[in-house]
N, C-alpha and C positions, 0 to 999 in steps of 0.2 A: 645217829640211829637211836631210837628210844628203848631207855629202857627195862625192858620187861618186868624187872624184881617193884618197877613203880608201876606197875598196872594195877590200878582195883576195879575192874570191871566186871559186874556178876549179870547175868541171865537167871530168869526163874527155869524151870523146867518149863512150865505153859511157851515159853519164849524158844525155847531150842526145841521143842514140838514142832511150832509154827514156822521157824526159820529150816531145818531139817525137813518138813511134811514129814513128818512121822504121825505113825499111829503108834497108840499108847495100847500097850498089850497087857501091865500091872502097873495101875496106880496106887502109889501110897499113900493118897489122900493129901498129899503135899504139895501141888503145883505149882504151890507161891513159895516155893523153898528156894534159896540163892544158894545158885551153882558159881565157882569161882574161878575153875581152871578145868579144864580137859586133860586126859589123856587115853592114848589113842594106840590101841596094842592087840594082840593077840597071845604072846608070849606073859603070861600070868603074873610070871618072876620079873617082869620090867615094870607091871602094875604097881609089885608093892617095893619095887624102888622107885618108884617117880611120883606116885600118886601123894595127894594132898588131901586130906580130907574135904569132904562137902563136895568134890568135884567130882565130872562126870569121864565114863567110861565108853569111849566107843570100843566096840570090836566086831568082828565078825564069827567070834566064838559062841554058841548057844548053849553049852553042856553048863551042870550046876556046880563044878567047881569054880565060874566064872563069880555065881554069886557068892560062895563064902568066900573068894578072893575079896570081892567089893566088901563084901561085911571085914572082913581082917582089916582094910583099906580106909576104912571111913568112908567109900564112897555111896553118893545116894541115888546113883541112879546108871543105867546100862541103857545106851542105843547099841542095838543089832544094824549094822550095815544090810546092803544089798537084798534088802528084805526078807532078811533069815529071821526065824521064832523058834522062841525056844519050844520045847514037850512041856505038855501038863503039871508034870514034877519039878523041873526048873522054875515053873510059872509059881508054882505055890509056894514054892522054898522063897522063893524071890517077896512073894506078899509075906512070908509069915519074918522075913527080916526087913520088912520096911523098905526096899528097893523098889523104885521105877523101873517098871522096864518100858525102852521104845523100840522100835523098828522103822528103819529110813528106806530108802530104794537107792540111795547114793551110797556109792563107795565110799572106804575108809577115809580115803584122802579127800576127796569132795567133799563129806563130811565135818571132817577137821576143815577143811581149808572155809567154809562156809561161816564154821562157829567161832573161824580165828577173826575174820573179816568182821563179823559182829561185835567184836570185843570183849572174845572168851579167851584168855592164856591160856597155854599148855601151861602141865603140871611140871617141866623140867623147869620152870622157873620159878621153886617154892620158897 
């Protein structure tokens, strides 16, 4: 079995866009930025134990404590599953820290299981 703490495979954001079909709901003007791992939660408190910096967050959460967790988190960017979006004020909170936001039409697990197949790590192997 390989593995995983020797993975270095990163995707840009433009790439987990095109591989996800997401639309991009707040660009941070970064798209060529290298994502390095995922992690994939709803529970906030398992973000900032697992999370890695530079890497991305799926969930199905939209309220804006999602963002300042990603800000606490290092991370640079939030897909929305099941094509949930966030309100106006998540939207702006999210541009004025620098965060991507996306939104997918695939569940959480399709999702991950998409981005893992592309050669994106989860974040539990940091």
């Amino acid at each position: 079995m390989q593995n995983h703490k020797d993975i270095d495979n990163k995707l840009t954001l433009k790439e987990i866009a095109k591989i996800l079909e997401a639309e991009v709901i707040a660009d941070s003007g970064n798209s060529d930025i290298n994502i390095k791992n995922a992690c994939s939660a709803d529970m906030m408190s398992a973000v900032l134990y697992y999370h890695t910096p530079n890497s991305l967050l799926i969930t199905g959460l939209t309220q804006p404590h999602v963002i300042r967790t990603a800000e606490i988190a290092g991370i640079k960017s939030i897909v929305f599953v099941l094509d949930k979006k966030p309100d106006a004020r998540t939207i702006e909170l999210a541009r004025t820290k620098n965060i991507s936001l996306l939104s997918t039409s695939y569940c959480m697990y399709t999702a991950s299981g998409r981005l893992y197949k592309a050669g994106l790590p989860g974040c539990l192997y940091k």
